[in-house]
DRENTIZA-765165 format. One record per atom (N, C-alpha, C, O): atom name; residue in one letter; x, y, z; chain. Coordinates in nm, 4 decimals, decimal comma. Layout:
BEGIN
   a  r         x         y         z  c
  CA  A         X         Y         Z  A
...
This chain:
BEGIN
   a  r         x         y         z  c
   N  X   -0,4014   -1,1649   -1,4432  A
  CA  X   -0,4247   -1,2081   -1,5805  A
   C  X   -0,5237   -1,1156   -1,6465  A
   O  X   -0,6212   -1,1016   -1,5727  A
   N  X   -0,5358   -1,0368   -1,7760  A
  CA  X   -0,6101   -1,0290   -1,8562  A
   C  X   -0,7386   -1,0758   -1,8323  A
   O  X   -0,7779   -1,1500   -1,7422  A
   N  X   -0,7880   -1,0335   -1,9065  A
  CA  X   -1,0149   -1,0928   -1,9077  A
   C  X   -0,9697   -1,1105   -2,0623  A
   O  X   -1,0746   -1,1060   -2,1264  A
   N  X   -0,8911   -1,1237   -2,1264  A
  CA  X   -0,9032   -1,1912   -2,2481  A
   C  X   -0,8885   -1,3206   -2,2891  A
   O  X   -0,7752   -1,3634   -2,3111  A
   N  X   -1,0174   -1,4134   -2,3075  A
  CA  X   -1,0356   -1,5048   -2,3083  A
   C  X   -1,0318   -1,5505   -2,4968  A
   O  X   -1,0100   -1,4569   -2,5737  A
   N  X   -1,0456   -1,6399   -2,5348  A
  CA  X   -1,0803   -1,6709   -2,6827  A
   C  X   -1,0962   -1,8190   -2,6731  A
   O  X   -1,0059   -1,8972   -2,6436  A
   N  X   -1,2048   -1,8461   -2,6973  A
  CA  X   -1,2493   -1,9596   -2,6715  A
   C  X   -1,2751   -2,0781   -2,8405  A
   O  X   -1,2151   -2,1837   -2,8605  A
   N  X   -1,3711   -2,0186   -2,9268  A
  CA  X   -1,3674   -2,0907   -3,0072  A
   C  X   -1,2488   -2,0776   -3,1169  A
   O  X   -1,1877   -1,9707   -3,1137  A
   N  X   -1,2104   -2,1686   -3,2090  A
  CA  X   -1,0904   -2,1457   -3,3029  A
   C  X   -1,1911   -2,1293   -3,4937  A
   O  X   -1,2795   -2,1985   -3,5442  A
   N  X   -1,1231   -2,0164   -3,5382  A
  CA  X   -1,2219   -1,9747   -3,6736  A
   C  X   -1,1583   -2,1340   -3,8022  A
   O  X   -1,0475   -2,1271   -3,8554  A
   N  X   -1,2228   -2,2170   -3,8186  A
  CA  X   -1,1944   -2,3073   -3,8955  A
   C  X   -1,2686   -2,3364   -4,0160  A
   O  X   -1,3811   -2,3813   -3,9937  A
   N  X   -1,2394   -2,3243   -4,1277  A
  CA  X   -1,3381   -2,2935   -4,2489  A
   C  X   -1,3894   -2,2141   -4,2446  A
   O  X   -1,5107   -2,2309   -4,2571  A
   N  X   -1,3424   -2,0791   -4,2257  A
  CA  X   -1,4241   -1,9834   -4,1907  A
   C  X   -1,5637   -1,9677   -4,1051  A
   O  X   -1,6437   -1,8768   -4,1270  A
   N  X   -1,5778   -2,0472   -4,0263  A
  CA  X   -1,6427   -2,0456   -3,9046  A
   C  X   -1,5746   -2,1177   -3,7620  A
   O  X   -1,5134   -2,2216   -3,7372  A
   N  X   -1,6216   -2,0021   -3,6870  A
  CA  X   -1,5850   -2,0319   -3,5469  A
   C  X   -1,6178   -2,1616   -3,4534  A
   O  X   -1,7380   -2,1765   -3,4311  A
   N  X   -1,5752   -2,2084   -3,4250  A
  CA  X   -1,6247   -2,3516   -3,3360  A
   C  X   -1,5352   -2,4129   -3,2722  A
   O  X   -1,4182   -2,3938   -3,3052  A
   N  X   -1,5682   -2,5084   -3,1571  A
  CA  X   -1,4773   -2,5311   -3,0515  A
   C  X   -1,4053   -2,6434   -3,1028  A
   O  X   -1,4526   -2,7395   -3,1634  A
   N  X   -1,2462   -2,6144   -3,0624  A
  CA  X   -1,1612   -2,7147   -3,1043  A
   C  X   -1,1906   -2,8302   -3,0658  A
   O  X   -1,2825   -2,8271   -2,9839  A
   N  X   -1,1429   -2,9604   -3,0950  A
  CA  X   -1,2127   -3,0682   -3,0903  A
   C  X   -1,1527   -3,1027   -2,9562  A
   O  X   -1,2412   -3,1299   -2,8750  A
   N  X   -1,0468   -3,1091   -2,9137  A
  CA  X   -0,9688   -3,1185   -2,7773  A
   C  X   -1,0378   -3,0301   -2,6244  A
   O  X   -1,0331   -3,0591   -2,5049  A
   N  X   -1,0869   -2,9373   -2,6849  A
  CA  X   -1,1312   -2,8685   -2,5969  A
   C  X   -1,0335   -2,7894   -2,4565  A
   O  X   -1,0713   -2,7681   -2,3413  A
   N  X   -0,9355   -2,7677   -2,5038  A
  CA  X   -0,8060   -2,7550   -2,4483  A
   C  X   -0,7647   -2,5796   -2,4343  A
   O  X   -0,7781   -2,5325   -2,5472  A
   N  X   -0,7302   -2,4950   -2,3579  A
  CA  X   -0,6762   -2,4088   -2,3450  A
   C  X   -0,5373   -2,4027   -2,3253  A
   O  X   -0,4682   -2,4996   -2,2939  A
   N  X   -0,4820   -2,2457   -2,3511  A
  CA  X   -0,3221   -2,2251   -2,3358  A
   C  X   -0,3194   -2,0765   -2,2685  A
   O  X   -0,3991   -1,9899   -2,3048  A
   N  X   -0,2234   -2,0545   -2,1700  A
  CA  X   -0,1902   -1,9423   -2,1814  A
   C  X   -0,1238   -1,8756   -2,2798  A
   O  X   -0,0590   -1,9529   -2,3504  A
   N  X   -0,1165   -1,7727   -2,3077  A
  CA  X   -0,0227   -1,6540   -2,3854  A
   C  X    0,0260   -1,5932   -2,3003  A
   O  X   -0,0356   -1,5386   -2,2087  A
   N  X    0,1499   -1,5932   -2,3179  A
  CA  X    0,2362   -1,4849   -2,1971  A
   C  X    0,2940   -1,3680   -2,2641  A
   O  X    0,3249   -1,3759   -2,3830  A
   N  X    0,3087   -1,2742   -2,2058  A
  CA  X    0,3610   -1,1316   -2,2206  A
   C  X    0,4985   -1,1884   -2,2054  A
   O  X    0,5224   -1,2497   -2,1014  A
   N  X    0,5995   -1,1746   -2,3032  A
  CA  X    0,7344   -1,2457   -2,2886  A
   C  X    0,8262   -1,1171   -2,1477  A
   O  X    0,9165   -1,1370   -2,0664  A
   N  X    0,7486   -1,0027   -2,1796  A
  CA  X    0,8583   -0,9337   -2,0953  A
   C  X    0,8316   -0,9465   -1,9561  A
   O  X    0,9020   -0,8996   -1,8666  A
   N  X    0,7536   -0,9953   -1,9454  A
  CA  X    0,7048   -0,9944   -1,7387  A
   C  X    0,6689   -1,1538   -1,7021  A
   O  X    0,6675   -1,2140   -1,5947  A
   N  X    0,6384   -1,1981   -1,8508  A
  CA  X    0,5948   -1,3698   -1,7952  A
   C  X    0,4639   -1,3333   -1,7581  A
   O  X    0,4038   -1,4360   -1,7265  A
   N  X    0,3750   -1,2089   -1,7449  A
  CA  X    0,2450   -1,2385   -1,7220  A
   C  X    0,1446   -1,3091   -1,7774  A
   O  X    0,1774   -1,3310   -1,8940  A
   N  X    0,0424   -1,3546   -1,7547  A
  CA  X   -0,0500   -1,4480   -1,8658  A
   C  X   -0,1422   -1,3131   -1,9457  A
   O  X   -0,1854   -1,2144   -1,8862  A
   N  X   -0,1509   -1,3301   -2,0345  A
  CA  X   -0,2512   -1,1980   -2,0681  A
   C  X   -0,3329   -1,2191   -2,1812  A
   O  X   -0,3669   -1,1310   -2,2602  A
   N  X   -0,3704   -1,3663   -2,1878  A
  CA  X   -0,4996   -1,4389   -2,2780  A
   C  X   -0,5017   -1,5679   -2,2655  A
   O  X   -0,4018   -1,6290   -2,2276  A
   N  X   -0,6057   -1,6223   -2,2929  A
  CA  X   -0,5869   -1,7945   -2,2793  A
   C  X   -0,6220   -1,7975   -2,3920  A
   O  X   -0,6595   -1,6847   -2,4239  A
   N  X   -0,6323   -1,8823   -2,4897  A
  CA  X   -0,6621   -1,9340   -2,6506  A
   C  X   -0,6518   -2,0716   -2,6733  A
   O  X   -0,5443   -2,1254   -2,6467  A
   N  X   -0,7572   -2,1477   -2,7239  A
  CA  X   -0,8021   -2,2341   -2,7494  A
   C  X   -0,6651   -2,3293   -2,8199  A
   O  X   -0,5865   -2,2828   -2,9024  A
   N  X   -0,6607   -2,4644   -2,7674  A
  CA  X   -0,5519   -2,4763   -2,8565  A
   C  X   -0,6200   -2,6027   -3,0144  A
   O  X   -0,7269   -2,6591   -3,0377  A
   N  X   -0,5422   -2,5980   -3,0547  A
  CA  X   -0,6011   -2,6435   -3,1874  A
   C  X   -0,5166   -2,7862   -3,1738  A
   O  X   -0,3938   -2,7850   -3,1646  A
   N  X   -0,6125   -2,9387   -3,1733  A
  CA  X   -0,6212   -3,0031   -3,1915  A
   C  X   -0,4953   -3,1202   -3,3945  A
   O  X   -0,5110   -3,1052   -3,5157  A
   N  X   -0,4482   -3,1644   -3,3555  A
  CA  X   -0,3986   -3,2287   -3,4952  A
   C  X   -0,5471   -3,2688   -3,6292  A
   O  X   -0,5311   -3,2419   -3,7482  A
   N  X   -0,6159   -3,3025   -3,6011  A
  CA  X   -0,7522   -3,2489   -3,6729  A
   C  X   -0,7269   -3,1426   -3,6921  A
   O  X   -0,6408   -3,1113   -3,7744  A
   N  X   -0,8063   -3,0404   -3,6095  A
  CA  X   -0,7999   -2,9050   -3,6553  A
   C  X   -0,7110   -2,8605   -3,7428  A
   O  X   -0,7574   -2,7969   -3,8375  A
   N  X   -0,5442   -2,8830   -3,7360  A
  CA  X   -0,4933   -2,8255   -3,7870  A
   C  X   -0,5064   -2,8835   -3,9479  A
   O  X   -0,5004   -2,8144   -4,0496  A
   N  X   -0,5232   -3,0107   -3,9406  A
  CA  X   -0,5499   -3,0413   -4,1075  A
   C  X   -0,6490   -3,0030   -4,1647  A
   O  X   -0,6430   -3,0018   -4,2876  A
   N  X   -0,7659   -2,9613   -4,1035  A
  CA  X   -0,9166   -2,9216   -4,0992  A
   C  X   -0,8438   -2,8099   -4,2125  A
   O  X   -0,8460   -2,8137   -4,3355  A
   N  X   -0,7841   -2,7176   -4,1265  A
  CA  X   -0,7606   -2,5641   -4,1377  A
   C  X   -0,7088   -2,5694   -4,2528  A
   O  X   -0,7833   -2,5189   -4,3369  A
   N  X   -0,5784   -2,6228   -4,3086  A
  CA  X   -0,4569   -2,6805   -4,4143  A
   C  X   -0,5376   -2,6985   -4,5317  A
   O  X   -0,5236   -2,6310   -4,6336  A
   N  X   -0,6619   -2,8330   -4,5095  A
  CA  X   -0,7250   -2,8124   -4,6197  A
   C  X   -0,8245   -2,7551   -4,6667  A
   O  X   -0,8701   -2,7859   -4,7768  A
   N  X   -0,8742   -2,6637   -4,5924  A
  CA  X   -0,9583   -2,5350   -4,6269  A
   C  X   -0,9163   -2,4181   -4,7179  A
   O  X   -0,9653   -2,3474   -4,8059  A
   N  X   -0,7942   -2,4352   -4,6479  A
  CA  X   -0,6534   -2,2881   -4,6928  A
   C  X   -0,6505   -2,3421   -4,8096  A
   O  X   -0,6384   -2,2546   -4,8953  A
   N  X   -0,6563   -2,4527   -4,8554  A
  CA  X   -0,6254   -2,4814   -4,9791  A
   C  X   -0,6870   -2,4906   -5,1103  A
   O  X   -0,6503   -2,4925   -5,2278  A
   N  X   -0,8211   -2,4966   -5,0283  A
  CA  X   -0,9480   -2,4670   -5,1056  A
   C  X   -0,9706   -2,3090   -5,1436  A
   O  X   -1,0083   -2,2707   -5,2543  A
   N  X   -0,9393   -2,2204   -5,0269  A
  CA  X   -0,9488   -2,0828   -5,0529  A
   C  X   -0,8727   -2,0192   -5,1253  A
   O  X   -0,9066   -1,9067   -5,1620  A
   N  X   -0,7229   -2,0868   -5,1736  A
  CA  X   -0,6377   -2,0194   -5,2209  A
   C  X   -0,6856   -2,0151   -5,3709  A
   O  X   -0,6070   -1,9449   -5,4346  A
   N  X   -0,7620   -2,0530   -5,4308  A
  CA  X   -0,7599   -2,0813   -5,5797  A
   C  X   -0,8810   -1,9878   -5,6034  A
   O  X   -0,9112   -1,9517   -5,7171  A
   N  X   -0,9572   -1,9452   -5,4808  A
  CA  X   -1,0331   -1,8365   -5,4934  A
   C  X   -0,9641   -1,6815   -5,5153  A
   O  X   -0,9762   -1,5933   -5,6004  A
   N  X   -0,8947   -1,6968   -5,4054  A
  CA  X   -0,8019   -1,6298   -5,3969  A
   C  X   -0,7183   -1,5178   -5,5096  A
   O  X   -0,7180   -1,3973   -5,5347  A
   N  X   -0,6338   -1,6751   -5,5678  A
  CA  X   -0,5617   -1,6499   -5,6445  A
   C  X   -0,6296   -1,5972   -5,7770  A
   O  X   -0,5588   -1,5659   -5,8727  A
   N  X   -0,7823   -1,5864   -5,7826  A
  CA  X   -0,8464   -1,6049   -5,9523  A
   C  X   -0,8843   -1,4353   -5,8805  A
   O  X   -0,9874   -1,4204   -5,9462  A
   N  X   -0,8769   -1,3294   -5,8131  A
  CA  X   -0,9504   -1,2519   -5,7435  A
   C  X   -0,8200   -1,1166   -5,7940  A
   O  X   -0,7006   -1,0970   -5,7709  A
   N  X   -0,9282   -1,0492   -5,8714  A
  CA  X   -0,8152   -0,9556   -5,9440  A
   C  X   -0,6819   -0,9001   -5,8591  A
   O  X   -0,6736   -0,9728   -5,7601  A
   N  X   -0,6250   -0,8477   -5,8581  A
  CA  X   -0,4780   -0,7940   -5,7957  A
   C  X   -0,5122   -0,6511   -5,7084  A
   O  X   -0,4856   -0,6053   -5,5973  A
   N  X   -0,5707   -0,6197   -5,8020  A
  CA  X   -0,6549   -0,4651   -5,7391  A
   C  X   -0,7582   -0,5088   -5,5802  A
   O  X   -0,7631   -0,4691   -5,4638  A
   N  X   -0,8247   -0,6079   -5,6624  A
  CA  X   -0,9024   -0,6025   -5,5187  A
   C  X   -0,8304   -0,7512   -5,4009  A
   O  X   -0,8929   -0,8135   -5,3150  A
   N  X   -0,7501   -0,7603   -5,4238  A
  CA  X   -0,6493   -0,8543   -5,3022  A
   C  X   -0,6024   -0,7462   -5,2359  A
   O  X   -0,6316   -0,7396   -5,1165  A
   N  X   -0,4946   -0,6037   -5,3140  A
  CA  X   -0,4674   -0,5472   -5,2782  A
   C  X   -0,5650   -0,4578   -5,1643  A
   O  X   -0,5458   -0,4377   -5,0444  A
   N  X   -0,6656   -0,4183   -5,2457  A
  CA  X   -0,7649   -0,3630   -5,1165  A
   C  X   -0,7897   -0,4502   -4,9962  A
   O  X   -0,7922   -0,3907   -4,8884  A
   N  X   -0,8051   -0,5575   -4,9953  A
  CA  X   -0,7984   -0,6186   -4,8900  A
   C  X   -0,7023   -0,6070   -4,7966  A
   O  X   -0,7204   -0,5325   -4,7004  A
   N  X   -0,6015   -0,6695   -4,8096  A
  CA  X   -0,4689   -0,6335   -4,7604  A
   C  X   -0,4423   -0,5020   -4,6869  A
   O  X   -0,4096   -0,4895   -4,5689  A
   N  X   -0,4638   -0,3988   -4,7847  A
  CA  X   -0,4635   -0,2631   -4,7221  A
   C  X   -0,5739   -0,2509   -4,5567  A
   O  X   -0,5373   -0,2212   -4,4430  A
   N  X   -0,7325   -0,2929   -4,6157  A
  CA  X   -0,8081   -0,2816   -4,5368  A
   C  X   -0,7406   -0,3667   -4,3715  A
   O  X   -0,7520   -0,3286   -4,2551  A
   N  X   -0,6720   -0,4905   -4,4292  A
  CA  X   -0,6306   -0,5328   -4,2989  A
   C  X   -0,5578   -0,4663   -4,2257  A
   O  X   -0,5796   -0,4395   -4,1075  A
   N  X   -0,4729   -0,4372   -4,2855  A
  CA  X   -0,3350   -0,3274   -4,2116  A
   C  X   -0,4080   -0,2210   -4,1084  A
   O  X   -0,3846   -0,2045   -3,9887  A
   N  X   -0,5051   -0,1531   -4,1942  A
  CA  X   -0,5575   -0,0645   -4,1141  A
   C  X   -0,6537   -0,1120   -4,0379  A
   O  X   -0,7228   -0,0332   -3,9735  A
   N  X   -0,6701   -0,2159   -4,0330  A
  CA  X   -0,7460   -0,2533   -3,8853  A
   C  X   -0,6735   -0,2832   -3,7866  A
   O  X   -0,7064   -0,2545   -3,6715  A
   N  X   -0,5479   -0,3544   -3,8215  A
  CA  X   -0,4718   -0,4076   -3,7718  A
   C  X   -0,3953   -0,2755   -3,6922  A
   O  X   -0,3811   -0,2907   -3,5709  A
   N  X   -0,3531   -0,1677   -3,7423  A
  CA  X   -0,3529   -0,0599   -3,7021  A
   C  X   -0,3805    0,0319   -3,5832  A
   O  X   -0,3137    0,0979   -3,5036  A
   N  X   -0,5588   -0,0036   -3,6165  A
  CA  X   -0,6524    0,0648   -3,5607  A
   C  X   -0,6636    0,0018   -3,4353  A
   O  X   -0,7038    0,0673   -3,3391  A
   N  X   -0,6235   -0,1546   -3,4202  A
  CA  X   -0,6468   -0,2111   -3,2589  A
   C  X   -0,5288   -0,2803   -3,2162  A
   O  X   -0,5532   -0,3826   -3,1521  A
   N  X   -0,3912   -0,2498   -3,2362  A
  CA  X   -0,3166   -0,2722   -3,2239  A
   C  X   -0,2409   -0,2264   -3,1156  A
   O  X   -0,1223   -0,2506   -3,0933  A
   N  X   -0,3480   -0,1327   -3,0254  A
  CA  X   -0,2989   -0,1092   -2,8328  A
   C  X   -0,4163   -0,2039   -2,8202  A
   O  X   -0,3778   -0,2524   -2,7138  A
   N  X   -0,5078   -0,2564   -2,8401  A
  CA  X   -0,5841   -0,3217   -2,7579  A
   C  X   -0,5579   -0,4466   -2,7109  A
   O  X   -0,6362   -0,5010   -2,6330  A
């Protein structure tokens, strides 16, 4: 298995332990190996999350086009940048 662990889940934009306290494997579909465990998110949590998202979107949405777009971009290229790791 991996040493990649992920333990807390990011909820309202902060990290903290799901309320279940529950892990999952992630498997590598092509070998079936395990190659992370990740926190699993609780039915709370997930409404936690739902209505946060919903709060953020109106920030969001008021946030000029230009700078969403920079964002976006910036993700890609991170996403990019650690995307063998």
């Amino acid at each position: 298995m991996s040493d990649h662990e992920f333990g807390p889940l990011l909820l309202a934009g902060h990290w903290r332990e799901g309320s279940e306290s529950a892990t999952t494997a992630v498997e590598n579909p092509a070998d079936e190996s395990v190659i992370a465990r990740v926190s699993v998110a609780s039915v709370t949590d997930v409404e936690t999350a739902v209505v946060e998202a919903h709060r953020a979107q109106s920030a969001w949405a008021s946030t000029p086009t230009v700078e969403r777009a920079a964002v976006l971009y910036r993700l890609a290229e991170l996403i990019e940048r650690d995307r063998e790791r």
